[in-house]
C-alpha positions as CSV (number, residue, x, y, z in Angstrom):
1,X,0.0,0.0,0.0
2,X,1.2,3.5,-0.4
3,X,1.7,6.1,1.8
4,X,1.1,9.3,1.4
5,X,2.6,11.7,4.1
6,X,2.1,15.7,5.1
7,X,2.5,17.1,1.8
8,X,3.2,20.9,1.1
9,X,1.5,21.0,-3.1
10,X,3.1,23.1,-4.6
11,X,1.8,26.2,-5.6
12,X,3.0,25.4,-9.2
13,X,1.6,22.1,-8.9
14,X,-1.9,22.3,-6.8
15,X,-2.9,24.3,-3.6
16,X,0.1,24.3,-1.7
17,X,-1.3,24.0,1.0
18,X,-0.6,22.2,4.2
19,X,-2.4,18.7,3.9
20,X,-1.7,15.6,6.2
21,X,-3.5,12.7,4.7
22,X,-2.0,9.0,5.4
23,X,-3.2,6.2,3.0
24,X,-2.8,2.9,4.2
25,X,-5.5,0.1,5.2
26,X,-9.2,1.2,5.9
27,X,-9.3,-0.4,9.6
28,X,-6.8,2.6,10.2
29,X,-9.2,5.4,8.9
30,X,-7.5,5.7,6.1
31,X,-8.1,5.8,2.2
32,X,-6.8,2.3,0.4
33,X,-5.4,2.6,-2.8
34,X,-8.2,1.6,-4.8
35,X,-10.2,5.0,-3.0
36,X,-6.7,7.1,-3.6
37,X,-6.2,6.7,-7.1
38,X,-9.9,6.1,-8.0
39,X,-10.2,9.9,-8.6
40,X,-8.3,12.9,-10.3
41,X,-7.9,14.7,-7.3
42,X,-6.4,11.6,-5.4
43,X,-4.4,10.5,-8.5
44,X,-2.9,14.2,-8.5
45,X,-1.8,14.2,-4.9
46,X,0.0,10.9,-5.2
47,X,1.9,12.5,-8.2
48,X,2.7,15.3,-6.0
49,X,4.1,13.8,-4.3
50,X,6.4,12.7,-6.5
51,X,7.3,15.9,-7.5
52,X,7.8,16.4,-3.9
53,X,10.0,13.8,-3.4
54,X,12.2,15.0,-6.8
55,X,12.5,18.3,-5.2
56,X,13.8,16.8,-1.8
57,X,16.1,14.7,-3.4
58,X,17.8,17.0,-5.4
59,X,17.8,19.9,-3.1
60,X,19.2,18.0,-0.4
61,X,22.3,20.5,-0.4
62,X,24.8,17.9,-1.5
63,X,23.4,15.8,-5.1
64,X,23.0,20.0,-6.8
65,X,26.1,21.2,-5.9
66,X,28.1,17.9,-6.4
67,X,28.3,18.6,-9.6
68,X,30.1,21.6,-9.3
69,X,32.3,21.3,-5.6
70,X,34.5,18.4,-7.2
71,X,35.3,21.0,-9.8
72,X,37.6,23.7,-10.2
73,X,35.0,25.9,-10.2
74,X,35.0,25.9,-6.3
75,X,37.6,25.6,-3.6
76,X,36.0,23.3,-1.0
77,X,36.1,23.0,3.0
78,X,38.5,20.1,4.2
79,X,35.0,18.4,5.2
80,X,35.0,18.0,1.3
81,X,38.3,16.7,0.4
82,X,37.4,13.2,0.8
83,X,35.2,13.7,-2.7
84,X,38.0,15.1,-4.5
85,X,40.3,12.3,-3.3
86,X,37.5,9.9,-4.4
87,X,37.4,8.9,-0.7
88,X,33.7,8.7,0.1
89,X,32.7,6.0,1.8
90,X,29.7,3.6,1.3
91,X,28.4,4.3,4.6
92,X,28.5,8.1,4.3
93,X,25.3,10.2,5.2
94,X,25.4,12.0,1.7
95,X,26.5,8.9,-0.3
96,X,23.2,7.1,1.5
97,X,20.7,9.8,1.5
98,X,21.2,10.7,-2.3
99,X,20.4,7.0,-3.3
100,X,17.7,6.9,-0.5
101,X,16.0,10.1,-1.7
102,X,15.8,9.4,-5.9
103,X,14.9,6.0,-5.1
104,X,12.1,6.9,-2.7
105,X,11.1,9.3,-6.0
106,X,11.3,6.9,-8.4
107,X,8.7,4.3,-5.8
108,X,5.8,7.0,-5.8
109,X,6.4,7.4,-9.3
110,X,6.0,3.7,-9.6
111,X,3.0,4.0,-7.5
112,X,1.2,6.8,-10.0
113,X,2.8,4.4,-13.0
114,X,1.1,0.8,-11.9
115,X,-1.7,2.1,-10.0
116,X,-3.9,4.5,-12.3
117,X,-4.5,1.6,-14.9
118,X,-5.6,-0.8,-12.0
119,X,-7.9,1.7,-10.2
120,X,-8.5,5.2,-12.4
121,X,-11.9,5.9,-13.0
122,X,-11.7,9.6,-14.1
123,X,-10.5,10.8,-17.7
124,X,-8.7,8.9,-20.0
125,X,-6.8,11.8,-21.2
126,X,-5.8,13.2,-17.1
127,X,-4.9,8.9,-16.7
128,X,-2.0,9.3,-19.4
129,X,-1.1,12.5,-18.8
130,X,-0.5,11.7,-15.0
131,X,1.3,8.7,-15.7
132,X,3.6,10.4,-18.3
133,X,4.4,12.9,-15.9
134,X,5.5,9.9,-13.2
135,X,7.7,8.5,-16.0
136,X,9.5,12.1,-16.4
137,X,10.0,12.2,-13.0
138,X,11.2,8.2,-12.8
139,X,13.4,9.4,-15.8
140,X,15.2,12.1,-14.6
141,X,15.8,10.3,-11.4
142,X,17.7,7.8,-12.8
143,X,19.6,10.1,-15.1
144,X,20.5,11.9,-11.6
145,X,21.6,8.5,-10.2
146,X,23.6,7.2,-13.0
147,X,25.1,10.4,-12.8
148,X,26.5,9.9,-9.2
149,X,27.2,6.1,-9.3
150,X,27.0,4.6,-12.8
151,X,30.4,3.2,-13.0
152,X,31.5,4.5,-16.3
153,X,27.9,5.8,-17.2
154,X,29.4,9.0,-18.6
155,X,32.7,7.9,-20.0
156,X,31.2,5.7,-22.6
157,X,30.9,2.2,-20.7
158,X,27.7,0.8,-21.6
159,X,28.4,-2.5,-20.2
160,X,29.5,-0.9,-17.0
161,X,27.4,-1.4,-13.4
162,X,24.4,1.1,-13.9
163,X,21.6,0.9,-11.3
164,X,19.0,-1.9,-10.2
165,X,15.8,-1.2,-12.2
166,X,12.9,-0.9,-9.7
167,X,9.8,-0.4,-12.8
168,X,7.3,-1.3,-10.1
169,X,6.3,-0.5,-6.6
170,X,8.9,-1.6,-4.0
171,X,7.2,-4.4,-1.1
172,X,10.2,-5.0,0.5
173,X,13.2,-7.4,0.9
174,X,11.4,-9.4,2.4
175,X,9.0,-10.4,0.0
176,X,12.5,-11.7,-1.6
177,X,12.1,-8.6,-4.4
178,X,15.7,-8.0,-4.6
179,X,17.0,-6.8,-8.4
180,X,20.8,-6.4,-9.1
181,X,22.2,-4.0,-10.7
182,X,21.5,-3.6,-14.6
183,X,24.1,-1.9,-16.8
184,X,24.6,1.5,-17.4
185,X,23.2,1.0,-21.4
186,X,20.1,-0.5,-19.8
187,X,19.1,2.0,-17.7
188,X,19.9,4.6,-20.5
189,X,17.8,2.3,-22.7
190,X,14.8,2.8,-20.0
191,X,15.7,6.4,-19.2
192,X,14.9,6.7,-23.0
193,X,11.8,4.9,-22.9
194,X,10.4,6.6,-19.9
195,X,10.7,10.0,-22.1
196,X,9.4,8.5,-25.3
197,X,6.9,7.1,-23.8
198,X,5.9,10.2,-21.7
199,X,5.9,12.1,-25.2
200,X,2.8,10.5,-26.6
201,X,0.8,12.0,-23.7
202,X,2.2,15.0,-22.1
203,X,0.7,18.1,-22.9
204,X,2.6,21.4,-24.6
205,X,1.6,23.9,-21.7
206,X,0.1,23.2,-18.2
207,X,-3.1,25.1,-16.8
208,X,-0.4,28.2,-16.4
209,X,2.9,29.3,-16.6
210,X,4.2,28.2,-12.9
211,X,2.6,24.9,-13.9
212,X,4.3,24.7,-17.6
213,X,7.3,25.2,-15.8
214,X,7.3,23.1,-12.6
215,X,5.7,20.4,-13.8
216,X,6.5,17.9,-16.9
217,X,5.9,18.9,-20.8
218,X,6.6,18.4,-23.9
219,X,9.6,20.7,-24.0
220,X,10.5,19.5,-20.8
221,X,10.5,15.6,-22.0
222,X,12.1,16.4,-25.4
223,X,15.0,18.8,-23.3
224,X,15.9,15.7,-20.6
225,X,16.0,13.8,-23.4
226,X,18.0,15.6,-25.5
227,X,20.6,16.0,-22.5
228,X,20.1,12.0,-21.6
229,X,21.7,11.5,-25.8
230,X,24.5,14.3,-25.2
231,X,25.7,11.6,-22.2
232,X,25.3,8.8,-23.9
233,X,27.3,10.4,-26.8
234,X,24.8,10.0,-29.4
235,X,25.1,13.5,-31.2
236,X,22.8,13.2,-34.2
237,X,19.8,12.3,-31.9
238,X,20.8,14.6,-29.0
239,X,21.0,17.0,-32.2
240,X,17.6,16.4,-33.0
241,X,15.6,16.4,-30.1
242,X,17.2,19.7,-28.5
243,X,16.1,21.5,-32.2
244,X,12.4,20.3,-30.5
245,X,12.5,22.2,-27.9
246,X,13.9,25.1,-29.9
247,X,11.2,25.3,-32.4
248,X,9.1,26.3,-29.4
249,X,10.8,29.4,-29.2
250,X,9.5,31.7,-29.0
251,X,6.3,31.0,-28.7
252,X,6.8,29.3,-25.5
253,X,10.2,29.6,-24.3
254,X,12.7,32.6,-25.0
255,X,16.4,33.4,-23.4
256,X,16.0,35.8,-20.4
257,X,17.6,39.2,-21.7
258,X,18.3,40.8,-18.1
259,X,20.5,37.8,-16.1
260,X,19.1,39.4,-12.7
261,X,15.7,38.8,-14.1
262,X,16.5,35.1,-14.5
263,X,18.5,35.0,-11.5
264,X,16.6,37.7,-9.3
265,X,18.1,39.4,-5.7
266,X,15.6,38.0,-2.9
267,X,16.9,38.8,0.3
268,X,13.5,38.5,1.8
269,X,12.5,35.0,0.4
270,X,9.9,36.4,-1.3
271,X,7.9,34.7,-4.5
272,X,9.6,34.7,-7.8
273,X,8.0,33.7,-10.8
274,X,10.0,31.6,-13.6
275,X,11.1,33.3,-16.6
276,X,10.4,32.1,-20.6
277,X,14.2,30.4,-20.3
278,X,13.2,28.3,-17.6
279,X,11.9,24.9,-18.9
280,X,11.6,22.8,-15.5
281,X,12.5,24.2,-12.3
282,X,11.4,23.7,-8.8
283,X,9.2,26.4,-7.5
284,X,10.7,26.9,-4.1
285,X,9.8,30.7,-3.3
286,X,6.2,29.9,-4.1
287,X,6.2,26.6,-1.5
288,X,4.7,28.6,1.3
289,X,1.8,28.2,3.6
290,X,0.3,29.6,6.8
291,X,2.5,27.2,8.7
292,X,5.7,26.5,6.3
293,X,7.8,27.7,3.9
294,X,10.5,25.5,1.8
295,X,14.0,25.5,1.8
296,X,16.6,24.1,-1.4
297,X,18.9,23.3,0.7
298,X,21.5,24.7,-1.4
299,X,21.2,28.4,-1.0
300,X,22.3,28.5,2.3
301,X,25.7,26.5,1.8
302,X,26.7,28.7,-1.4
303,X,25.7,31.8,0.8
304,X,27.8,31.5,3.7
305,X,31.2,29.9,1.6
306,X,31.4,27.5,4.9
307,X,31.4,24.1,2.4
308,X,32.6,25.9,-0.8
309,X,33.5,29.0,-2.1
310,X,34.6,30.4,-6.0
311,X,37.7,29.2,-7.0
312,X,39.3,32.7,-8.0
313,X,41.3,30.7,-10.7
314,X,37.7,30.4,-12.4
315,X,36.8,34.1,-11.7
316,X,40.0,34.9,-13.8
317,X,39.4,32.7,-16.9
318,X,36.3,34.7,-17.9
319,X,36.4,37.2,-20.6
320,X,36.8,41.3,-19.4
321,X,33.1,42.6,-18.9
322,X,31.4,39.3,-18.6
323,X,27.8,40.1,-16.8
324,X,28.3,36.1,-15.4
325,X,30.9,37.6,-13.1
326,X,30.4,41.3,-12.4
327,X,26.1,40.5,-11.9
328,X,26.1,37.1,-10.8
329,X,29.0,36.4,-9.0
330,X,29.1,38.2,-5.5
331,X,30.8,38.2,-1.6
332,X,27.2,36.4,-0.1
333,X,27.9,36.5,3.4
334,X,30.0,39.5,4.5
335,X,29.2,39.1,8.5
336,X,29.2,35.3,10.2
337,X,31.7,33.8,8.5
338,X,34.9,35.2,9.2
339,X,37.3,32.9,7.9
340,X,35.6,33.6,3.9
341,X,34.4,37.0,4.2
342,X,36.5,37.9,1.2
343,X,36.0,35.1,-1.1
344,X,33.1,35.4,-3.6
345,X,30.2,32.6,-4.1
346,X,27.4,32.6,-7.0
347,X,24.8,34.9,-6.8
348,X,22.1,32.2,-8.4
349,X,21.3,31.2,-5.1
350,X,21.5,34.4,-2.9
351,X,18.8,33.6,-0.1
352,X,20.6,32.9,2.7
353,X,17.8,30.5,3.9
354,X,17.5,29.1,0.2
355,X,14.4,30.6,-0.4
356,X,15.1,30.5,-4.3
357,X,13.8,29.0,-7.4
358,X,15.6,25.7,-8.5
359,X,16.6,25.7,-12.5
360,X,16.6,22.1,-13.5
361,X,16.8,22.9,-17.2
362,X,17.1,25.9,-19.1
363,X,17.0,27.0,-22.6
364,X,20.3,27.9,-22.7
365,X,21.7,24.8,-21.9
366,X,19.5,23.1,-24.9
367,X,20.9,25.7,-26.9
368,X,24.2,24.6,-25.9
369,X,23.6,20.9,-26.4
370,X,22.1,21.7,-30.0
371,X,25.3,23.7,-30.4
372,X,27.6,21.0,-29.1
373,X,25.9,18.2,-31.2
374,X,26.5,19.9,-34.0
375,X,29.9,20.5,-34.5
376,X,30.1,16.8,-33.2
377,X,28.3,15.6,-36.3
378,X,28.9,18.3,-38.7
379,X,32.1,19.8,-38.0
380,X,32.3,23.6,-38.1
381,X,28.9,25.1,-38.8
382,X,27.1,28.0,-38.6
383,X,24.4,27.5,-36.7
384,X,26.5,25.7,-33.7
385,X,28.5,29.5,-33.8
386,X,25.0,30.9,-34.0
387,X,23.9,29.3,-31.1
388,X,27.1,29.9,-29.2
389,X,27.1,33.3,-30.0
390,X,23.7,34.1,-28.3
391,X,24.2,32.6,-25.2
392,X,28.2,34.5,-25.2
393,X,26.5,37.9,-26.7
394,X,23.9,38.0,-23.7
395,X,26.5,38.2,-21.3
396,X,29.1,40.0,-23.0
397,X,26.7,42.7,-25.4
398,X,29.4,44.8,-26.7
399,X,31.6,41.5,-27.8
400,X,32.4,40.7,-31.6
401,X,30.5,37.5,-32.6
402,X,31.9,34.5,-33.2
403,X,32.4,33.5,-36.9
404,X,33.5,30.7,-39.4
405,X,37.1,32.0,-39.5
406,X,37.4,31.7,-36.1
407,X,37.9,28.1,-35.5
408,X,40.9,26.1,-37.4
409,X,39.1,23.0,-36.8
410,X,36.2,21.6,-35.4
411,X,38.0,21.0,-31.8
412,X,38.3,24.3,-31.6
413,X,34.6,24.8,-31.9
414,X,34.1,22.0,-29.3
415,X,36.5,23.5,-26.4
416,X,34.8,26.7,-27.3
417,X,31.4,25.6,-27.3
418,X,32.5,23.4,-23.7
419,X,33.9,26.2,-21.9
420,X,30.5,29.0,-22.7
421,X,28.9,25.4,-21.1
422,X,31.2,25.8,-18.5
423,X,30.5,29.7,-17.7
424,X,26.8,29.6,-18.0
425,X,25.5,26.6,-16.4
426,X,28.3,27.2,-13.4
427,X,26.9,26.2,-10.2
428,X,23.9,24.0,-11.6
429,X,25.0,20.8,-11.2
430,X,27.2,20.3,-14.9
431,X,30.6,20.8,-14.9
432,X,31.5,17.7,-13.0
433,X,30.1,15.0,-15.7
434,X,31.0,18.1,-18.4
435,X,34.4,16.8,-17.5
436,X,33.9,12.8,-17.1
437,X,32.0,12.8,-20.5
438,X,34.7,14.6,-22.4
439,X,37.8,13.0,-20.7
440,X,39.2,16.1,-18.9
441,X,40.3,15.7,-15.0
442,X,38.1,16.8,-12.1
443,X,39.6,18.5,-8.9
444,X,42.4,16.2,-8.4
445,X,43.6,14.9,-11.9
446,X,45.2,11.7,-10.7
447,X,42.0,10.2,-9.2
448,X,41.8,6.8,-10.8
449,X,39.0,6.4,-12.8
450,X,37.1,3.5,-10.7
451,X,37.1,6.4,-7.9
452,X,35.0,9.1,-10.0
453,X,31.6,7.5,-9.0
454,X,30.1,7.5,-5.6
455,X,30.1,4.1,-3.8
456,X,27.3,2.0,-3.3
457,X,25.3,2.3,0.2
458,X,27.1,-0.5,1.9
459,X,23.6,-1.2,3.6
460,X,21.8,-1.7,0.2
461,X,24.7,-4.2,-0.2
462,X,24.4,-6.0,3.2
463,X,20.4,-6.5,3.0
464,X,20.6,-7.4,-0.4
465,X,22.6,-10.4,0.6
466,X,25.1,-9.1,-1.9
467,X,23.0,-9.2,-5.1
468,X,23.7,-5.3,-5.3
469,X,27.2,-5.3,-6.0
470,X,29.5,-2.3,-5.1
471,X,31.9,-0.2,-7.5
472,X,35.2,-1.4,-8.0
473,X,37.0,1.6,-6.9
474,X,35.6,0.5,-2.7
C-alpha cells in the first residue's frame, strides 16, 4: 500500500497547502489505494508527491552542488576533500541519502505508474497525462543516479554497473524482491523509454505558466532527453531532439535578456516567478503556507562559503566585462563567517535560507547541447556558432561574434562551445560530468577512474545479501 505523508502542493503544482492525509488500510481510517487513485484529485496528490520527493532529493544540499564542488570551479572545506580524493565512503550520510531520496522518488512514481491503470476511473486523457508525468519524473531520477554512481555511465561504458531497475512499486526485501544491478546501457535504454513514452501523452503547456514550468511537458520531456543522448554520446539524436525544444521558441520559451531577471536578488525570500528560459525548475519561493515555507537546501551553503567557495582561478578565466561575473557572481555573506568573508560565491542562489527558485533545465543549456551536437556531427557550422554566440553575446553585449574563421578545426569549436557550457551553467550541477564525458580531470587529476563514482550504500549491499554489487573503486 502507499503512503502518502504531510504534503506541502506546490503552488505550481496544486494548492500548496498544508495537507496531512495517510493512505494505508481502511481499519486505520484511512483511504486504500483503490479510493486514492480512484479519482483525479487523489491521482494528483499521489503525483505530487512525486514531484515532492524529486524536489527533496535533489535539493538536499549535497546531489546539486556535487556537480560543481569536485570542480575547479570551487575551492571546497576540508569536510570535502574526501570527494575530491574519491574517498567517500559507502556508509557516508550524503552517499546514502542521495540514493535513498531518488529512489524513494522513483517508488511514488512507480506507485502513479502501476496504480492508475488498475484503479482510475476519471478521464482517460488526465490517466495518461499523470502517468507520463511519473515516467518524467522516474526518468530524470535515474539520469541523476547514474550520474553519481554509474560506474563509467558517462565515460562511454555501456556494459559498465548502472543501477538496479525498480519499474514497479517496492514491497520490500522481504518479500524476496531484490533486483541487481543492470548496466549503465540498460538504464539509458529505460531512461529513454520513460521520455518517449511520456511524449505520446504529455501536454505542450500546463493550466499556467508556474505549472508549464514546474511540472513535466513536452519541451521539458524532449529537453531531458535531448541532455540523456548528449551523455550517452549520441550526437545526431541529442542534435535532434534539443532542435524540439527550440522550435518552441518563442512561442513558449525565449532566453531571459536581463540575467538578474532570471536570477533575481531576494533577500527576503519572497515569491519569484519563472522566466520564458526556464523549462523545469522547482518552484521553491512559491512553496509557502500559513505554517511552512520550503527550503533548497543549497542556498544557504553557497551563501555562507562555509562548504565551498569560487575558486578565483575560475573568476579569472572569464572574458573582461562578462555580466556572469560582475552580476552574478558576488561576496554572499559578509558578516558570520569570518574565515571567507572575502572570497566570492554565486549569486544564483543568494537567499541565505534558500528561499530560491531551482533551475533544473534551461533554454540555454539546450541551446548549448544543440550547439555542441552539431559540430560533433557536422564539423564547423554556422548555426552551432549561431547558437554559441547568443548565449556568449547575452552576457558580453558589446563582444564581436563569433564567426567561421574563427575556428581552425572543429575541436576548436568543441573546447569553445564546452567552456560557454562551463561559464553559464556554473553552479547547476554540470561541470562535473562536463568533464567525465569529455575526458578532462576533475579536482584532483590523478584520481583513478574506478574512484569518479560514488560508492554503493554498503547497507543496500548488506540487506541485499550481496545481489547489489559495489563499485570497483571501494
Amino acid at each position: 500500500m502507499i503512503k502518502i505523508k504531510t504534503i506541502y502542493f506546490l503552488t505550481g503544482l496544486l494548492l500548496l497547502a498544508s495537507c496531512s492525509k495517510k493512505l494505508d488500510l481502511a481499519p486505520e481510517n484511512t483511504l486504500v489505494e483503490q479510493d486514492v487513485f480512484k479519482t483525479e484529485a487523489g491521482a494528483e496528490q499521489a503525483l505530487t508527491e512525486a514531484y515532492y520527493d524529486f524536489l527533496e532529493a535533489e535539493s538536499d544540499g549535497f546531489s546539486y552542488a556535487f556537480g560543481d564542488f569536485t570542480t575547479p570551479n570551487l575551492i571546497n572545506s576540508p569536510t570535502y576533500n574526501s570527494y575530491d580524493l574519491g574517498g567517500a565512503t559507502p556508509s557516508g550520510y550524503s552517499v546514502n541519502n542521495a540514493w535513498t531520496n531518488f529512489f524513494k522518488t522513483i517508488n511514488s512514481a512507480n506507485n502513479v505508474i502501476a496504480k492508475i491503470p488498475l484503479y482510475g476511473k476519471f478521464s482517460e486523457a488526465k490517466e495518461k497525462q499523470f502517468i507520463a508525468e511519473a515516467k518524467f519524473i522516474r526518468a530524470f531520477s535515474y539520469l541523476n543516479l547514474l550520474q553519481l554512481f554509474g560506474e563509467g555511465a558517462l565515460s562511454g561504458n555501456m556494459n559498465g554497473l548502472g543501477l538496479p531497475l525498480q519499474l514497479t512499486p517496492f514491497e520490500g526485501y522481504n518479500t524476496g524482491e531484490i533486483i541487481p544491478r543492470s548496466t549503465n546501457g540498460e538504464v539509458y535504454a529505460q531512461i529513454v523509454k520513460d521520455l518517449q513514452e511520456a511524449l505520446v501523452d504529455l501536454p505542450q503547456s500546463q493550466a499556467d505558466a508556474t505549472k508549464t514550468k514546474s511540472r513535466a511537458t513536452i519541451g521539458s520531456a524532449n529537453a531531458l532527453l535531448a541532455r540523456t543522448y548528449l551523455y550517452m554520446g549520441q550526437f545526431d539524436k541529442a542534435a535532434s531532439t534539443a532542435k524540439s525544444v527550440l522550435d518552441l521558441v518563442p512561442s513558449l520559451y525565449s532566453l531571459t535578456n536581463n540575467l538578474l531577471t532570471l536570477f533575481p536578488f531576494n533577500p527576503d525570500g519572497g515569491t519569484i516567478n519563472f522566466t520564458p528560459e526556464i523549462i523545469f525548475g522547482l518552484p521553491v519561493s512559491q512553496m509557502i503556507s500559513p505554517s511552512v515555507s520550503s527550503s533548497n537546501g543549497i542556498g544557504s551553503v553557497y551563501y555562507f562559503k562555509r562548504s565551498y567557495w569560487i575558486d578565483p582561478d575560475f573568476i579569472n578565466s572569464f572574458e573582461p566585462g562578462d555580466l556572469r561575473v560582475s552580476q552574478l557572481i558576488w561576496k554572499g555573506d559578509s558578516v558570520y563567517n569570518s574565515n571567507n568573508l572575502k572570497d566570492k560565491t554565486t549569486f544564483k542562489f543568494n537567499n541565505s535560507f534558500g528561499r530560491d527558485n531551482v533551475p533544473m533545465i534551461r533554454l540555454a543549456e539546450v541551446m548549448l547541447i544543440r550547439s555542441e551536437a552539431l559540430a560533433r556531427t557536422s564539423g564547423i557550422n554556422q548555426e552551432s556558432i549561431d547558437l554559441l554566440n547568443q548565449i556568449r553575446n547575452r552576457s558580453l553585449p558589446n563582444a564581436v561574434p563569433f564567426t567561421v574563421s574563427d575556428f581552425p578545426t572543429q575541436e576548436n569549436l568543441i573546447q569553445e562551445i564546452l567552456l560557454q557550457r562551463r561559464f553559464e551553467l556554473a553552479f547547476e550541477g554540470f561541470y562535473r560530468y562536463d568533464l567525465l564525458r569529455t575526458g578532462q580531470p576533475l579536482n584532483m587529476p590523478d584520481i583513478p577512474d574506478n574512484k569518479k563514482v560514488l560508492p554503493i550504500p554498503q547497507v543496500e549491499i548488506d540487506i541485499s545479501n550481496g545481489v547489489i554489487k559495489q563499485n570497483s573503486g571501494y
